[in-house]
N, C-alpha and C positions, 0 to 999 in steps of 0.2 A: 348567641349572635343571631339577629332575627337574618332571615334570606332577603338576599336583594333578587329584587324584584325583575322580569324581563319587560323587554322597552315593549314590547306587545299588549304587557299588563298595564303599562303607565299610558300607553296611547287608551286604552278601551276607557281609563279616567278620564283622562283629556277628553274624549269623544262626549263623556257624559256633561263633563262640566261647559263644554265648547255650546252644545246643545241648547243646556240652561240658557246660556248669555244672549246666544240667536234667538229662543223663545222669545224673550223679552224687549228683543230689538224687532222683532215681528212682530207681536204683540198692540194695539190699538191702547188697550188700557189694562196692563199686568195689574195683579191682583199683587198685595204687599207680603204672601207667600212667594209668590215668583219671583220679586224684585228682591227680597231678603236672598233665596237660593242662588238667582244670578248673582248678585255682590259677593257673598260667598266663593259663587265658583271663580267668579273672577279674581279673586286673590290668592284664590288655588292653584289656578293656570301657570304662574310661573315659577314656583318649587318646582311643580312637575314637569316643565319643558325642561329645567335645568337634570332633573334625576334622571328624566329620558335622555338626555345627552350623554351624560355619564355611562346608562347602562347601553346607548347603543356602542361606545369609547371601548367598554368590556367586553361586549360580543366581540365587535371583530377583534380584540386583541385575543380571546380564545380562536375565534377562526382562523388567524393569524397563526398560532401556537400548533392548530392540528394540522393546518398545511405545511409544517416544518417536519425531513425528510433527512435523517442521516444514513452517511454510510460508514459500513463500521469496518474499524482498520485490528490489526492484530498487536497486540505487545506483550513482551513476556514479564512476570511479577517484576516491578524494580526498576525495569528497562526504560531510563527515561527519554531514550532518542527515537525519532520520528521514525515511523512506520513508511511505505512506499503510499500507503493508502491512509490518508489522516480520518478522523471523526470530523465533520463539516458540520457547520450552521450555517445553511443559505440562506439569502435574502428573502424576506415575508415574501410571499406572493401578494400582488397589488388586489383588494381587495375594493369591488363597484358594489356601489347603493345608488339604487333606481331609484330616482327621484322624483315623487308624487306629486304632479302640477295644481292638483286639489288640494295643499297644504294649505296653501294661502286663505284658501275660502274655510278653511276649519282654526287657523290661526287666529289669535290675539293677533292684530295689526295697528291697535291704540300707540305704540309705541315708534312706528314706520313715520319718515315722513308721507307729504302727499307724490315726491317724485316717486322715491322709491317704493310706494303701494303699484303708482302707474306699471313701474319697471317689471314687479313683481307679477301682475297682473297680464300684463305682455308677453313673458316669457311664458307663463302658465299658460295661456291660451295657446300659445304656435307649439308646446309643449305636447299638449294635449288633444292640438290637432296631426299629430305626426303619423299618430296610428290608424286616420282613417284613410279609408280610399276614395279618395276626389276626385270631381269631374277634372281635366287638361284644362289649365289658367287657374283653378280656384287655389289655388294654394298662393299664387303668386297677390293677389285681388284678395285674399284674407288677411295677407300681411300689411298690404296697403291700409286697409282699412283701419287694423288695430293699432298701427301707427299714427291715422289722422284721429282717431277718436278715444283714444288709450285713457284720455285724462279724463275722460266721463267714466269715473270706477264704480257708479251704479251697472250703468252698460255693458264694460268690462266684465264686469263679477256673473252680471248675466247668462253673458255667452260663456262663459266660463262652466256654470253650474249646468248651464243645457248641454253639456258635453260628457258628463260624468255618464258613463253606462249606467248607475242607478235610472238617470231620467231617462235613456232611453227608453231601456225596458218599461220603462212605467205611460211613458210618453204612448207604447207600442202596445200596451192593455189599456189607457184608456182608449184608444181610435179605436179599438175592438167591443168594447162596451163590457172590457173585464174590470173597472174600478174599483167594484169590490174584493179582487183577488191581488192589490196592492198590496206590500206587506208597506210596515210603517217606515223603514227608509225612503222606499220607494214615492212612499207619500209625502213626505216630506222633499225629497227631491224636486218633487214636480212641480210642490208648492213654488219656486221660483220662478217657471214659467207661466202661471195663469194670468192671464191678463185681465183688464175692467170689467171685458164684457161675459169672462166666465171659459171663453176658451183656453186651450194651451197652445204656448208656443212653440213652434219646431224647435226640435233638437235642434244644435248650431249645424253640425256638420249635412243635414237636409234641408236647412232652409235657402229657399233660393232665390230670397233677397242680399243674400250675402254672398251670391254664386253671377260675378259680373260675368255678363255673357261676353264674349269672345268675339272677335269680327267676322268667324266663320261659319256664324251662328244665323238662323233665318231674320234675327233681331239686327240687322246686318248696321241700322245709321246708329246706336249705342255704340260701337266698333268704332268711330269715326268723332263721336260728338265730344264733349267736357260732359264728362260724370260725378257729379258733386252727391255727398250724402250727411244727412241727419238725424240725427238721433233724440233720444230725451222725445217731450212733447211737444216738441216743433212741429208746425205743418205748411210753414211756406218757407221757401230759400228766399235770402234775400241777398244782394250783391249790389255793384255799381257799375256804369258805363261812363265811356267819356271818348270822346273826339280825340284827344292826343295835346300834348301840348305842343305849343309850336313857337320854335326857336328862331332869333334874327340878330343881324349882325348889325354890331354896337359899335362904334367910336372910343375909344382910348378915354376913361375920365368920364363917363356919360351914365346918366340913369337909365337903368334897364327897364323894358317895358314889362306888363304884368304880362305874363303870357299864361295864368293859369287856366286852364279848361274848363268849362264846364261839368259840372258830375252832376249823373243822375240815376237813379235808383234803378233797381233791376228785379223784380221779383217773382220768382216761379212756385206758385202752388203744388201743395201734392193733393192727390184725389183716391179714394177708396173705392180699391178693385174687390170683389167677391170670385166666387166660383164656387159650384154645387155639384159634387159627387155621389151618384147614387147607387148602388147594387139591389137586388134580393138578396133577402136572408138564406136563401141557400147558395148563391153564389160568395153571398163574403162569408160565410163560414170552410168555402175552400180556399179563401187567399192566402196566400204563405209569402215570405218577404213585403211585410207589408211597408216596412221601412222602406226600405229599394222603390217601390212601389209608388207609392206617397210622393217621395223625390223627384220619379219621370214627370208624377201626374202636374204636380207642383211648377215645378221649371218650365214645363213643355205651355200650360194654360197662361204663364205669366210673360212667357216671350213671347208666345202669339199675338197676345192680345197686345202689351209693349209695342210691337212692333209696327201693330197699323196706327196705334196712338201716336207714335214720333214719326209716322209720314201725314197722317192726313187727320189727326183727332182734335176734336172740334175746337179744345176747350173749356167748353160748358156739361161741366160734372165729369171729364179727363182730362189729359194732358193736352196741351195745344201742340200739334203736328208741324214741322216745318214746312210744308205747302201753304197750311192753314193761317201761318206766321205771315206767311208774303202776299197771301191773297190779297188784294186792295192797296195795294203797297205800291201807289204808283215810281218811285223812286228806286224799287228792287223789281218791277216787273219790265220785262221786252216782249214785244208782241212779232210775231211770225210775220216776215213781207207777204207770205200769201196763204191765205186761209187751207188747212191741211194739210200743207206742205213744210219739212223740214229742211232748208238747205245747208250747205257750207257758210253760206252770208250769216244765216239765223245764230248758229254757233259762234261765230265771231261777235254777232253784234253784240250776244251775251257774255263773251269773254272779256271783252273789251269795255262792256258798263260797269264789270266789277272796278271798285276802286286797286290801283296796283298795293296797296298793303295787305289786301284779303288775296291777288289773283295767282299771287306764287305758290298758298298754301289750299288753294280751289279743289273740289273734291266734284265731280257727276253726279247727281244724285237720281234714276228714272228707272219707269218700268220696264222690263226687256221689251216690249211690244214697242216702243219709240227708240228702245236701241238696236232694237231691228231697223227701225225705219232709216234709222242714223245707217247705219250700214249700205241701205239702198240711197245714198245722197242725191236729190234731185227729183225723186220717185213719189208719190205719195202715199202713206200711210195704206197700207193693205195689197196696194200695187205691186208686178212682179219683180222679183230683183234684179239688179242692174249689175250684181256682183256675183261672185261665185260661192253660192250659198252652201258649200262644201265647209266654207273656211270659221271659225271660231268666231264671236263679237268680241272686238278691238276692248281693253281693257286698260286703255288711254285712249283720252282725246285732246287735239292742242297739247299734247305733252302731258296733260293731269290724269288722273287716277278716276277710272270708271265704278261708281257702285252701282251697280243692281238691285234692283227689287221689287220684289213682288208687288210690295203693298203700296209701291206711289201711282198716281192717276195714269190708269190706265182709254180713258172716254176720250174722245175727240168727235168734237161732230160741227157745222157749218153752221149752226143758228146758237150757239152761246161761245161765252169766252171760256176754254177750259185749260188747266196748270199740266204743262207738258213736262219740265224736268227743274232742277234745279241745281245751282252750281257756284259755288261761293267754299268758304271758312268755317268746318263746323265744328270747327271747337268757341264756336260764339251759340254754337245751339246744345240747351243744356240740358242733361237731365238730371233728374232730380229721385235718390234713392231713400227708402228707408229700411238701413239693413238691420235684420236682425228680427223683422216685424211682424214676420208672418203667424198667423195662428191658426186652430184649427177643433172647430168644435164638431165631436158624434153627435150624429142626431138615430137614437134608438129605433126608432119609426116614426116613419111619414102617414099622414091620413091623407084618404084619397078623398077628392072635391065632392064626389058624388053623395057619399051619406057621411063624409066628416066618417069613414071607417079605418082601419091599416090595412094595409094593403099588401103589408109583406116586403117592405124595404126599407132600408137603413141609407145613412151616406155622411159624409163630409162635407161640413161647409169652414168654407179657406176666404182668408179676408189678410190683403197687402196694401200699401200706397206707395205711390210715385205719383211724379210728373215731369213733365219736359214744356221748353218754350225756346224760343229763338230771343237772345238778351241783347243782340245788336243786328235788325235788318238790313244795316248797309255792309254789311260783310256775305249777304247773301243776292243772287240774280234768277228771279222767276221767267224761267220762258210759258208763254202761255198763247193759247191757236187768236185766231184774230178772226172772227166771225163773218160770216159771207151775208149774213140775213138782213 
């Protein structure tokens, strides 16, 4: 009677034959050896899901068998009445199997439909992300994500494969400049992540386009805006606007008027961010966590720079800022009764230009330097305070919600017009994400200018896109100084 087989032995088949069939779906142009061995494996594949079945059926029914536990009772030869203490068969003990969120991506899935690949897909990923240790909101903001974009199962599969500690490891010897000390899983793993231009992609769990910042983050108007994201080869959002339609009252038996609205298009670019990291080679030869590392540097260079881009970026080759949105906007801007001066009137006049559909949901938007000023009402800009500078800056104004920050215009001066604060609806100001995108190529040595020599350093270079824009101006009110000159 030949031996049967354990399910360990039938997976290491399956591994092999799973391989073949990936070969050849990676493959440009498989050679008629390769495509003969995948056909082959491929009709191999499912005897051997079904014998693995069986033999994992068998295990636990042994494991089942050795966790059974009698106790034994006394009888004399013959005596066929019950003891005080019987012999017992307890109930199997319940018997867990840790379930492998990377099946999917080694599975035959020809047979799934397209929901159920999505399903499979999904689960596998928030699976797979359970065991790492995330920044506070990323868990929440990964789940969103792979619910809005779950049925792009290139994508999917993606983040998925960037998750396997094969790629990390692998991920974490090439940034080191050990790629030849891959072994060939490793290599193969990572082949998932290389993008067009030769670099590798973050692991999932360190990329931090897929890590939506939080509101209490310096990247403080992402917190407050519409976050829309893309994937696949898209590079612009596109959307619509419209005025509303507007309703009137009809007569009993009467033709109704058209009241449809106008619609008109909405669309926000995304632009290619860089950053260059550089060490000595005897400084990165003492990094250790370089993973961890990578992550701070990652995050910390992409909301900085974010950040002054959604207050005040130009545009032209980044994202358009929302001051930059209202600039020239004669219909969102209010100018200052008196050059430098902030009043109580000033605040009103711009509470009161917003339309009332935006002004209930109106958000602050200024630098602390003018919510200083705000504080001293009446005062001018630089001038002593009027108040008791003891006390905190007000964190409402008119009743709405104060945001700070660093990065909106801070200049005020008496010979130009300059953007004071801004105060409207910002989920009409969008940004625009591409998760999942980040990559990152070693560079072994740099040559230095002077003779085209090395110079003795290595570094990282990191390449993401975004963008943001403002998709409806009249939900927004620019206060801006009103020039003395």
């Amino acid at each position: 009677m030949a031996r049967k087989r354990k399910s360990t032995e039938i997976e290491a088949d399956l591994e092999i034959r799973r391989s073949a069939v990936l070969a050849v779906e990676d493959a440009e142009d498989p050679s008629d050896e390769e495509l003969t061995r995948a056909e082959t494996a491929l009709a191999e594949i499912p005897d051997l899901e079904v014998e693995r079945a069986a033999a994992i059926e068998r295990e636990d029914e042994i494991e089942r068998l050795r966790g059974l536990s009698f106790t034994e009772g006394a009888t004399e030869p013959g005596d066929q009445r019950p003891t005080d203490v019987q012999r017992r068969r307890p109930e199997a003990p319940e018997v867990k199997r840790n379930v492998d969120p990377f099946d999917v991506l080694r599975s035959n899935t020809s047979h799934m439909g397209e929901k159920e690949i999505v399903r499979a897909l999904a689960d596998a990923n928030l699976k797979a992300m359970e065991d790492k240790e995330m920044p506070e909101g990323y868990e929440d903001s990964f789940k969103k994500m792979i619910k809005r974009h779950g049925k792009d199962v290139s994508w999917a599969k993606n983040l998925l494969g960037r998750q396997r500690p094969e790629y990390a490891e692998a991920w974490e010897k090439a940034m080191t400049g050990q790629e030849m000390l891959l072994s060939d899983v490793e290599r193969a793993a990572i082949a998932v992540g290389t993008n067009t231009a030769g670099g590798y992609l973050v692991p999932t769990h360190l990329d931090p386009t897929l890590i939506l910042t939080n509101s209490g983050a310096s990247n403080v108007i992402r917190g407050i805006s519409r976050v829309v994201t893309l994937t696949g080869g898209a590079n612009k959002w596109n959307g619509v606007t419209t005025a509303g339609s507007t309703a009137s009252w009809d007569a009993e038996l009467t033709e109704v008027s058209d009241d449809t609205p106008p619609v008109g298009p909405a669309q926000v670019p995304v632009f290619s961010a860089k950053s260059l990291i550089m060490a000595s080679i005897e400084s990165f030869e003492d990094i250790t966590g370089l993973a961890s590392d990578v992550q701070m540097l990652l995050a910390d260079s992409k909301d900085r720079l974010e950040a002054v881009a959604h207050a005040t970026g130009t545009g032209s080759g980044q994202p358009t800022g929302i001051v930059t949105a209202l600039t020239g906007v004669g219909a969102s801007t209010v100018s200052l009764a008196t050059g430098a001066t902030i009043t109580l009137a000033d605040l009103q006049a711009v509470w009161r230009a917003l339309g009332v559909r935006f002004r209930g949901k109106g958000t602050w938007a200024m630098n602390p330097l003018f919510h200083g000023a705000i504080q001293a009402l009446g005062t001018a800009v630089s001038a002593s305070y009027s108040t008791d500078i003891t006390q905190p800056y007000t964190d409402r104004l008119l009743g709405r919600p104060v945001l700070e920050s660093d990065e909106m215009p801070s200049l005020q001066q008496t010979t130009t017009i300059d953007p004071i604060l801004v105060y409207g609806d910002f989920s009409n100001f969008v940004i625009v994400d591409k998760p999942g995108s980040t990559s990152v190529e070693f560079i072994p040595h740099f040559f230095n200018t002077s003779n085209n020599l090395p110079d003795g350093r290595r570094g990282w270079y990191m390449h993401f896109r975004g963008g943001s824009d403002s998709v409806n101006d009249a939900a927004f009110r620019l206060l801006v100084d009103k020039t003395t000159a």
